[in-house]
C-alpha positions as CSV (number, residue, x, y, z in Angstrom):
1,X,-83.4,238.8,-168.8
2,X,-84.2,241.7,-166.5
3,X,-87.7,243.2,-166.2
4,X,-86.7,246.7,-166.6
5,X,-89.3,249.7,-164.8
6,X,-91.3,252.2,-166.6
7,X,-90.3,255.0,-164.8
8,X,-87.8,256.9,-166.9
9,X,-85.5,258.1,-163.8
10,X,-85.5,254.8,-162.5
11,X,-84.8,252.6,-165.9
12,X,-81.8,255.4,-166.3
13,X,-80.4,254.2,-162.3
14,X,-80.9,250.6,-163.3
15,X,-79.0,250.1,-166.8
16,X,-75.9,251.9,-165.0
17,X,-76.8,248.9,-161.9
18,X,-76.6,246.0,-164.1
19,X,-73.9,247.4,-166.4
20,X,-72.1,247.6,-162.5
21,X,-73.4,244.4,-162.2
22,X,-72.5,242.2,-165.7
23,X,-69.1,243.9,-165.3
24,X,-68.8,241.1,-162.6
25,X,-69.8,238.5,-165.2
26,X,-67.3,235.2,-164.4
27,X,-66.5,235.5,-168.0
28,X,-65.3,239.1,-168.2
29,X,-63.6,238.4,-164.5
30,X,-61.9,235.0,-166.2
31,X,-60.6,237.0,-169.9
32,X,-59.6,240.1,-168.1
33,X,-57.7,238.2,-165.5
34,X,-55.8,236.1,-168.1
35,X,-55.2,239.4,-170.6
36,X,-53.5,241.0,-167.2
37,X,-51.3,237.8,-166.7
38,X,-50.2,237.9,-169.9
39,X,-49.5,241.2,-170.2
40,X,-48.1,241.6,-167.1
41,X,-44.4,241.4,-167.5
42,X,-43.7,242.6,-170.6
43,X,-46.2,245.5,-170.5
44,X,-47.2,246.3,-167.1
45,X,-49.0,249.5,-168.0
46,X,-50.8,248.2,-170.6
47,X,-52.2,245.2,-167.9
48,X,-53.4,247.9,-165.9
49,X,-55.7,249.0,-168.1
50,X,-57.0,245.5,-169.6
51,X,-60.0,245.5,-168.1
52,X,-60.7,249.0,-169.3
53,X,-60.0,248.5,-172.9
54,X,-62.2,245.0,-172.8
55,X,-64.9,246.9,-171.5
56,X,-64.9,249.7,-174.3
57,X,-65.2,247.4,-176.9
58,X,-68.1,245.6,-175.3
59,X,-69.6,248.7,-174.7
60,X,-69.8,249.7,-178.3
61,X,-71.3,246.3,-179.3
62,X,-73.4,247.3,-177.1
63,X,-74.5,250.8,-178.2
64,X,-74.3,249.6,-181.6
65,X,-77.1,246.6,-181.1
66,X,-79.7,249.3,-179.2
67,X,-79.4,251.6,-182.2
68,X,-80.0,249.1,-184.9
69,X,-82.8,247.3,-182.9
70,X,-84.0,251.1,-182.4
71,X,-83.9,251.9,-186.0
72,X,-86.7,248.9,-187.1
73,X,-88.2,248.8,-183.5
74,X,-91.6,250.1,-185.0
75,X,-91.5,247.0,-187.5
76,X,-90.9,244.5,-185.0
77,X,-92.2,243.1,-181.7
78,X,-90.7,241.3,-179.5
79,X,-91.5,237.6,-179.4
80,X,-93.8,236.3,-176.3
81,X,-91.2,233.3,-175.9
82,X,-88.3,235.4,-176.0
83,X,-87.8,236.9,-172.5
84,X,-88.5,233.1,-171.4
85,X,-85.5,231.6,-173.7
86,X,-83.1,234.1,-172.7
87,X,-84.3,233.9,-168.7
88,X,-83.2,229.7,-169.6
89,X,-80.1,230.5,-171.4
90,X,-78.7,233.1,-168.6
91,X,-79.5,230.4,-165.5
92,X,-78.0,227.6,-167.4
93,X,-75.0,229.9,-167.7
94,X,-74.8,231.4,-164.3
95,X,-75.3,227.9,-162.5
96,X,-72.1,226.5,-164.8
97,X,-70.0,229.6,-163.8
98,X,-70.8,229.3,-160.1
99,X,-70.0,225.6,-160.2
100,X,-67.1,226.2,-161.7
101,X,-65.2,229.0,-160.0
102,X,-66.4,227.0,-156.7
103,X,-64.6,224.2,-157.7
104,X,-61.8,226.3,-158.9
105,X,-61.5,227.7,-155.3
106,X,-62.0,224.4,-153.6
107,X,-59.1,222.8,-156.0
108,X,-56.7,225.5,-155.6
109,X,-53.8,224.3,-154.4
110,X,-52.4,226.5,-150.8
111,X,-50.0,228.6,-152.5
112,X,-51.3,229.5,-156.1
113,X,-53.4,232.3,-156.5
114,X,-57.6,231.2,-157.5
115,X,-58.0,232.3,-161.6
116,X,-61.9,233.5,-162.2
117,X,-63.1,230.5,-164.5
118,X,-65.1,231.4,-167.6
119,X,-66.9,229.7,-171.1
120,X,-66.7,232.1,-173.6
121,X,-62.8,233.1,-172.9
122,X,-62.0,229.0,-174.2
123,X,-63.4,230.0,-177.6
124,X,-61.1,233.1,-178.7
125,X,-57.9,230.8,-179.4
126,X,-54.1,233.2,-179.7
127,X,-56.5,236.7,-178.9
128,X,-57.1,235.4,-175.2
129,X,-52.8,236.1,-175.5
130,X,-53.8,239.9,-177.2
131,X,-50.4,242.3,-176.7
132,X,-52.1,245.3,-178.1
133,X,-54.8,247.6,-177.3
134,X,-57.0,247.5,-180.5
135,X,-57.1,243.7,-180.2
136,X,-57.8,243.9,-176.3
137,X,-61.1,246.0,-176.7
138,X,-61.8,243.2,-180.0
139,X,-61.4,240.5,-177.0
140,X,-64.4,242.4,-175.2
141,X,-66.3,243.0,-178.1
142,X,-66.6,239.7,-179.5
143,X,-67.8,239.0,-175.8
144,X,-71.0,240.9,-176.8
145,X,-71.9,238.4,-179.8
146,X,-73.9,236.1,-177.3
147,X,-77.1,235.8,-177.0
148,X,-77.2,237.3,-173.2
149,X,-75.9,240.5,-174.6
150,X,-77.8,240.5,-177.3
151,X,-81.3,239.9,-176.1
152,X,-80.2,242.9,-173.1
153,X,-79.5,245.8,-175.5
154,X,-82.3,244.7,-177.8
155,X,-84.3,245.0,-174.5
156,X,-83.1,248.3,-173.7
157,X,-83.6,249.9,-177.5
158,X,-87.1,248.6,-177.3
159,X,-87.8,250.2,-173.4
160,X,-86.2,253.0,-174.5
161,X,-88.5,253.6,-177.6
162,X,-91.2,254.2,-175.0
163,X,-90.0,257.3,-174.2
164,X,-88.8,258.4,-178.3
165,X,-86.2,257.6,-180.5
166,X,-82.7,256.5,-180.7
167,X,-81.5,258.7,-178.6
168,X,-82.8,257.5,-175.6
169,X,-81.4,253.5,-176.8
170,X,-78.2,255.6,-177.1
171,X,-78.7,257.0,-174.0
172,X,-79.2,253.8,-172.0
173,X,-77.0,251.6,-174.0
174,X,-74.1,254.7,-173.1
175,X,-75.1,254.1,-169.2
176,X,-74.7,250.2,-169.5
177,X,-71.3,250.7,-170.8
178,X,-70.2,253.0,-168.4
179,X,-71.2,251.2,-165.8
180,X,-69.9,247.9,-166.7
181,X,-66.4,250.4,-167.7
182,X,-66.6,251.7,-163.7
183,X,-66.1,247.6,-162.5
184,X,-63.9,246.0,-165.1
185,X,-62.0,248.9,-165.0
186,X,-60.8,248.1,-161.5
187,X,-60.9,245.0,-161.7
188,X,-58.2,244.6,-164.0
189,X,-56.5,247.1,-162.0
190,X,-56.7,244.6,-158.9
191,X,-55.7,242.0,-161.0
192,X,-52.8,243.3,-162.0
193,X,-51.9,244.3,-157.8
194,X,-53.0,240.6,-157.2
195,X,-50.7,239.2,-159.4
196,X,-47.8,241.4,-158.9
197,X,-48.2,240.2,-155.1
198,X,-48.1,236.7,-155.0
199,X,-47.9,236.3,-151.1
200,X,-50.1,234.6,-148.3
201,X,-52.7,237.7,-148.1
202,X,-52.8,237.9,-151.7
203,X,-54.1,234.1,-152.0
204,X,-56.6,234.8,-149.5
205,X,-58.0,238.1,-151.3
206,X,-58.0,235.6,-153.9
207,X,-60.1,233.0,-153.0
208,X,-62.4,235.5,-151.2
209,X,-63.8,237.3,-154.7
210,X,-63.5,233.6,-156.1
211,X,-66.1,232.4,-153.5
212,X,-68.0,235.8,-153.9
213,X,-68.3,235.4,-158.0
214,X,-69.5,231.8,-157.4
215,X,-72.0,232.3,-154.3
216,X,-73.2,235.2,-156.4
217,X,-74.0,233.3,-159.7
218,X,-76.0,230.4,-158.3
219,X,-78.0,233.2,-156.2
220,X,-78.6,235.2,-158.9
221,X,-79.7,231.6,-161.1
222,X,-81.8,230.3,-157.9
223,X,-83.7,233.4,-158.0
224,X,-84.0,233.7,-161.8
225,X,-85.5,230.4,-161.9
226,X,-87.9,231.1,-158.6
227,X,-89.3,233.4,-161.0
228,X,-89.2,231.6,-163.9
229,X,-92.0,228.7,-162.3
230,X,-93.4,230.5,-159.3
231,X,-95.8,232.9,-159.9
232,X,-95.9,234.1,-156.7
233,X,-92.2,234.8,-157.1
234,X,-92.1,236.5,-159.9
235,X,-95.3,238.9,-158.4
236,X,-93.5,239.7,-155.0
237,X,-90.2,240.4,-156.9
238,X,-92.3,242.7,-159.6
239,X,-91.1,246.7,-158.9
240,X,-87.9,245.8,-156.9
241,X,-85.3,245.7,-159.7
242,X,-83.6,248.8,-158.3
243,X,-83.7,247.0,-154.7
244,X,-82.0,243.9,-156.1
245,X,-79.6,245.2,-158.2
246,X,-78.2,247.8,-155.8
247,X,-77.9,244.8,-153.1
248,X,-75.7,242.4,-155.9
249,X,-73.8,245.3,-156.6
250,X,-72.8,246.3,-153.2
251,X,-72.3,242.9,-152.2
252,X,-69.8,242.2,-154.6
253,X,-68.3,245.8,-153.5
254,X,-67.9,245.1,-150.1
255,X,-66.0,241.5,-150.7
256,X,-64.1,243.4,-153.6
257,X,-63.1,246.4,-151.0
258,X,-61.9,243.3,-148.2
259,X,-60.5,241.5,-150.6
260,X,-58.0,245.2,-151.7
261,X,-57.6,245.6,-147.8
262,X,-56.0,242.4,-147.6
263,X,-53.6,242.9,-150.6
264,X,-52.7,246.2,-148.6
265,X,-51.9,244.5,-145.9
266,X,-48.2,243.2,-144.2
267,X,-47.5,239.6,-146.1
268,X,-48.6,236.9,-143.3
269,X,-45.5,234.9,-141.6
């Protein structure tokens, strides 16, 4: 779980970041990518906007969580051990992704296109093969019912109250969503590109945002657990959440943005 800021202006900028950032989640990349492929040839317009729809109904999961934890925040506080369990549960998590989609890239055969590998996407059954746009933004909302999502915007409503009432766990909660809205959003635009392209550059651009998710994962776990058991760590990292979520973020934007420059490009002889 993040350590968010006290600063109002600042704990505003960094619940857009790591909306931005959990937008990138394996799992959202893995769902979205195989909503688009279903979707894809019988309702191209609808594939489009998969990722868009997915992130809506995460979003209000979300919103919905920070104002009910808002509403008995004054009769609750937050367990001691409960920043710890959720700091296990989200390495565990991120060093399983990042295996994963490593291995995906590294078993990929030279012509088929790398598919983001997720956990939670296995669990939905027939709605992974959703057709319709009520039942694609259900897809993303069930998403939120884990305990990573859960333990965030109860984090947020419970900041927030620091500065008054439900409004301001609206307000952040609103700024997650839209932030995680700005990157699934076009990534299940890219997606659908990728797929409709199915040439040399495109398997490239492929394999470069599957190495990207995966490198990206096991950092983000190495660090979480540096912090975790180093005191020292978790001191010299204390204050720079803006710092480190801005450098994930733009990371992942450059590789995204060469990874679309190569889908633009001539197919390769």
């Amino acid at each position: 779980m993040e350590t968010l800021p006290t600063d109002w202006l600042s704990l505003l900028i960094l619940t857009f970041v790591l909306g931005m950032k959990h937008g990138f989640d394996a799992d959202h990349l893995a769902t979205i990518d195989g909503l688009t492929r279903y979707n894809i040839r019988t309702k191209p317009r609808l594939a489009r906007y998969c990722g868009t729809l997915f992130s809506l109904g995460h979003g209000a999961v979300v919103m919905a969580i920070a104002l009910g934890v808002s509403a008995i925040a004054g009769q609750w506080e937050v367990p001691e051990w409960f920043g710890t369990l959720g700091s296990l549960i989200s390495i565990a998590f991120l060093v399983a992704l990042g295996s994963l989609n490593l291995a995906a890239v590294l078993r990929a055969e030279p012509d088929q296109l790398v598919q983001p590998v997720g956990l939670k996407g296995r669990l939905l059954g027939n709605l992974r093969h959703a057709s319709h746009p009520a039942l694609i933004a259900l897809v993303g909302a069930l998403f939120a019912l884990s305990f990573d999502t859960l333990s965030q915007a109860a984090f947020f409503a419970l900041t927030a109250n620091q500065y008054g009432g439900w409004q301001h766990a609206l307000l952040l909660a609103s700024l997650f969503m839209f932030g995680m809205l700005l990157t699934d959003g076009i990534n299940g635009l890219w997606i659908a590109r990728l797929i409709a392209r199915a040439d040399q550059v495109a398997l490239v651009a492929s394999r470069v945002m599957g190495l990207v998710v995966s490198g990206i994962s096991l950092l983000v776990a190495a660090f979480g657990a540096a912090k975790l058991w180093s005191p020292a760590v978790d001191a010299w990292s204390d204050g720079k959440e803006l710092i480190f979520g801005f450098s994930l973020v733009l990371i992942i934007a450059l590789s995204f943005l060469v990874a679309v420059r190569l889908t633009r490009r001539p197919a390769l002889v």
